[in-house]
C-alpha positions, 0 to 999 in steps of 0.5 A: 812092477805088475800094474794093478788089475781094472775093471776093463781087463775084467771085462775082458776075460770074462767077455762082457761090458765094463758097466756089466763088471761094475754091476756085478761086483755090487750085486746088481740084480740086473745082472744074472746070479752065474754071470755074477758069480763069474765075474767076481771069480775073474775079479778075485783071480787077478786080485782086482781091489775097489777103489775104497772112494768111489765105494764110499761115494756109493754109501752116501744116502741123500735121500732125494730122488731126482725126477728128470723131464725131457723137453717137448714142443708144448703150445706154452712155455712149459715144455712139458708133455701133459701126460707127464704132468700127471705123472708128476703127482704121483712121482711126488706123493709115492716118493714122500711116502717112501720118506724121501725127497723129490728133486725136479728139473730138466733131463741135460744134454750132456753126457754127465748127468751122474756129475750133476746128480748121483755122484755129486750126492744131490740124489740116491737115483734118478727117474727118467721122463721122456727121452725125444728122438730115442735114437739119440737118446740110448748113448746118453743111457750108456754113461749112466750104466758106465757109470753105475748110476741107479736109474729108471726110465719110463718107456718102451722095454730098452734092448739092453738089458742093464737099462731098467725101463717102465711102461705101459704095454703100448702094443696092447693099447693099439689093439683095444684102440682099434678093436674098438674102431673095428666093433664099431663097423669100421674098417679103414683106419687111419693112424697118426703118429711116427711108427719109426725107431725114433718113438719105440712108445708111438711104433708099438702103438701102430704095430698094435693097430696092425695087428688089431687090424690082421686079426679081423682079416683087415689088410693095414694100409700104408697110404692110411699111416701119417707121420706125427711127433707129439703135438696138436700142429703136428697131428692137425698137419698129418690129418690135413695131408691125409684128407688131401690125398684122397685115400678112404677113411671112417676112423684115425687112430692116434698116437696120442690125445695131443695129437688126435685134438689136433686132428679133429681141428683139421677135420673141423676146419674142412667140414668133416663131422667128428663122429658122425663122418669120421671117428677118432681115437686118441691115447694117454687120457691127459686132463684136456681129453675129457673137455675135447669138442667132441669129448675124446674116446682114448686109450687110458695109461694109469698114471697114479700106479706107474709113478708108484712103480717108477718109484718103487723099482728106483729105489730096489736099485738103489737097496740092491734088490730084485727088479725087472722091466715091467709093463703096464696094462692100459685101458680104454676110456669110451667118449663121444669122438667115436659115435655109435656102431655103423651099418655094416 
């Protein structure tokens, strides 16, 4: 007796993924029209049936999204980054709109989300907030594409192309960031805030300020560049280590606000004058940056608009539909952390 055909013996053939077959056979627009059509020959060539359950499980609209927040260190017991509270409205307000309904909570860490959400029904697809160390993080993406699960994430662009990512241009952000430090006559920048894999978002905001720095023939210096995660102690920890090494400075650039707040709080704490001593920049725009003392100058993601797109590519997803990877312009918010332009 001939066993039936799978979708691992598919992928085999034609010498792809097994979440890329199991894309294919719905029409997923994220896999190109020719490896599409490929597929489906493969699949009719060794008369591959879908498993009319799962098809019928697919069928079945809830009409609930479900919006997944990653856990971070806070100063409270919310655990939520505040640049993703604003998100949040805006999530909400464009998923009514669309007439559906917004189920909120914690992303797990177990590897079956899709159990708990998407195939269970409670949900049409998923939105993404957050994902902490990234490296840990893509295998957990890997069983929702396996999956076929209908999934955004927000965030820097992912490697593999069948994860549908949504973001701000990070990399754009660190220039006009540190253009602005640059026009202000300042030349030696510090920047905090991890530059590593580990936070893709955070190192495309250095490499911005690097290459910011290389087009005003500005070497960056490595000795300038501090470790941070996305939290006021840990910017207040990376600014002291860098005042006690000695190394010359007259700006920092930040990874974010959360940490720039926490970096003026050093400077404060030893008697370095914000902006007249040392100009600082910091980057999200949450709701604390305008009541920082000194009010903080920092790079603006729109928040309003990227929740509509969260929602509106999770749901061409979900209808089988076009959608790409899409990245965000930002923009910079001027305040008084930075001061007027120094003689050169």
């Amino acid at each position: 007796m001939t066993s039936k055909a799978t979708s691992i013996d598919i992928a085999y053939k034609a010498g792809v993924s097994q979440s890329t077959v199991s894309r294919a056979l719905r029409n997923s627009p994220l896999v190109n029209l020719e490896t599409r059509q490929r597929i489906q020959a493969i699949a009719k060539e060794l008369n591959y049936k879908v498993d009319k359950n799962a098809s019928n499980l697919r069928t079945q609209n809830s009409l609930t999204l479900a919006l997944l927040i990653c856990e971070d260190p806070t100063n409270d017991d919310s655990m939520i980054n505040p640049f993703f509270l604003s998100m949040l409205g805006s999530i909400t307000r464009a998923t009514a709109r669309q007439g559906y309904d917004l189920l909120v909570s914690f992303q797990q860490l177990s590897s079956d989300w899709h159990a708990d959400y998407e195939d269970s029904n409670k949900a049409d697809g998923i939105i993404l907030l957050g994902y902490g160390d990234y490296m840990d993080y893509a295998h957990k993406l890997e069983t929702l594409i396996e999956k076929n699960t209908h999934f955004v994430i927000w965030g820097a662009e992912h490697n593999n192309k069948a994860v549908l990512s949504i973001g701000c241009d990070n990399h754009q952000g660190g220039v006009i960031a540190t253009e602005h430090l640059l026009s202000l006559g300042h030349r030696h920048i510090a920047f905090l805030g991890d530059a590593s894999g580990h936070s893709p978002e955070f190192r495309d905001r250095y490499l911005g300020h690097v290459d910011a720095l290389s087009a005003a023939g500005v070497q960056a210096d490595k000795q300038l560049q501090y470790h941070a995660i996305n939290t006021e102690a840990s910017g207040y920890e990376a600014a002291i280590a860098l005042l006690d090494s000695g190394a010359q400075f007259e700006a920092i650039f930040t990874a974010s606000d959360l940490i720039a707040i926490g970096a003026i709080r050093a400077l404060k704490k030893r008697g370095v004058l914000v902006p007249e001593q040392v100009a600082v920049v910091g980057y999200d725009d949450i709701p604390v940056a305008s009541f920082a003392n000194p009010a903080l100058t920092t790079v603006k993601q729109d928040t309003q608009f990227a929740g509509e797109i969260l929602v509106e590519s999770v749901l061409k997803l979900i209808r089988g539909q076009e959608v790409s990877q899409r990245l965000i312009k930002t923009s910079l918010v001027v305040r008084s952390s930075c001061g007027a332009k120094v003689d050169e």
